[in-house]
C-alpha positions as CSV (number, residue, x, y, z in Angstrom):
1,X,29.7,-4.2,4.5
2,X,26.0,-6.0,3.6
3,X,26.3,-7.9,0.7
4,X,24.1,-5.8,-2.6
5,X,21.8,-9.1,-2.4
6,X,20.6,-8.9,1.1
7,X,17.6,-6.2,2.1
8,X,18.7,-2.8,2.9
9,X,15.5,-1.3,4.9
10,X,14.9,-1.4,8.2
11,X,11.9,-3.8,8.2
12,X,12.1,-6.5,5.0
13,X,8.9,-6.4,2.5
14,X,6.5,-9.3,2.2
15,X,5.8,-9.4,-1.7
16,X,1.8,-9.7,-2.1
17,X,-0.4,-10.1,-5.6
18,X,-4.0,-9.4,-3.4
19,X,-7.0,-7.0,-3.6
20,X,-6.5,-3.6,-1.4
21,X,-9.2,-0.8,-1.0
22,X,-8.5,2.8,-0.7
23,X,-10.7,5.4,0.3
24,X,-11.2,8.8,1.6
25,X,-14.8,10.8,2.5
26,X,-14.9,11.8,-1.2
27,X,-13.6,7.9,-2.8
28,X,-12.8,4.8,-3.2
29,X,-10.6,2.9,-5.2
30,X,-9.9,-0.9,-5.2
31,X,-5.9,-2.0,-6.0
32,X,-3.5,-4.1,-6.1
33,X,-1.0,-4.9,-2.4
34,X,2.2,-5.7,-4.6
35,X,4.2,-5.6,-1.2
36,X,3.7,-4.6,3.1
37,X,6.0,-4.4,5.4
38,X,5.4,-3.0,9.2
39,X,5.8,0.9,8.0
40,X,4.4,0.8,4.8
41,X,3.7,-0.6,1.2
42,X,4.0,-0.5,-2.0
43,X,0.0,-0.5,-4.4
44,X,-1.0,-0.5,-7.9
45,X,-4.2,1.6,-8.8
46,X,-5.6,3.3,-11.7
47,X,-3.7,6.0,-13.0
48,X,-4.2,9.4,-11.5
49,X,-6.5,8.2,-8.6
50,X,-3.0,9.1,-5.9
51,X,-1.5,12.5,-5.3
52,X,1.9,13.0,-3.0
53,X,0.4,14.4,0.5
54,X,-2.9,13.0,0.3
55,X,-4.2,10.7,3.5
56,X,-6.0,7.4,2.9
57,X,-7.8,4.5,4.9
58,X,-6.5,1.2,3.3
59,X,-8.3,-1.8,4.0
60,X,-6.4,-4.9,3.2
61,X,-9.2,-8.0,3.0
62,X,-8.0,-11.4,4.8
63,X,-8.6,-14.4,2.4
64,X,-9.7,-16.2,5.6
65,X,-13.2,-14.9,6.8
66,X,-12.2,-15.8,10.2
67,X,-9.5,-12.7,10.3
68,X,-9.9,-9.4,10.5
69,X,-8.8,-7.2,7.3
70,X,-5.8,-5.2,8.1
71,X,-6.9,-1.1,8.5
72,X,-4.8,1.6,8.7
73,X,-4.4,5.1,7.6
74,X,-2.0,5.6,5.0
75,X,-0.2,8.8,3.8
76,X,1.5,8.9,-0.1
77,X,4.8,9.9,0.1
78,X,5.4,9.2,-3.8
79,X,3.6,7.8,-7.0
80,X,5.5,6.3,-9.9
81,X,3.3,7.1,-13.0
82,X,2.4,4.7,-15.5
83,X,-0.2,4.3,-18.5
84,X,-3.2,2.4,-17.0
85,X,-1.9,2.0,-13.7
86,X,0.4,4.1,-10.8
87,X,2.6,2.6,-8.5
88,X,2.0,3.8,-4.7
89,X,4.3,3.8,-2.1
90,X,2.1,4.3,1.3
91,X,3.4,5.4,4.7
92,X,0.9,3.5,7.3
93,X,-0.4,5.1,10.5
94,X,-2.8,4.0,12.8
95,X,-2.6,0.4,12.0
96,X,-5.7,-2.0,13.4
């Protein structure tokens, strides 16, 4: 039996404070990456800018100019309402 301290998912989360973008042909939204991991993430944007089932491109900006941002496409598989801000868990495809 895992001990309840130790992570649970199949790949562990890297926690993140940083600027993410997400857009689709009709917007764009800047966020916040609260945590990534290989499948998927978990962002902070303004309140009622993410459905469930909507498709996004995500662009993660390096803080060196030297590396590329991260891009993927990013499906919502759940938002977790809040007052000024939702949480947005984020599926990633197509990662480059």
């Amino acid at each position: 039996m895992m001990p309840a301290h130790e992570e649970q998912r199949e790949f562990s989360r890297m926690r993140l404070d940083t600027k993410v973008i997400l857009a689709t042909t009709k917007e764009r939204l800047e966020g916040v990456c609260r945590n990534l991991s290989v499948r998927g993430g978990l962002m902070e944007v303004t309140a009622g800018k993410c459905q469930v089932g909507e498709e996004w491109r995500l662009v993660l900006p390096s803080a060196d100019s030297s590396v590329e941002p991260l891009k993927a496409t990013a499906a919502v598989p759940r938002v977790e309402p809040g007052l000024a801000t939702d949480k947005v868990a984020l599926i990633l495809n197509e990662v480059r």
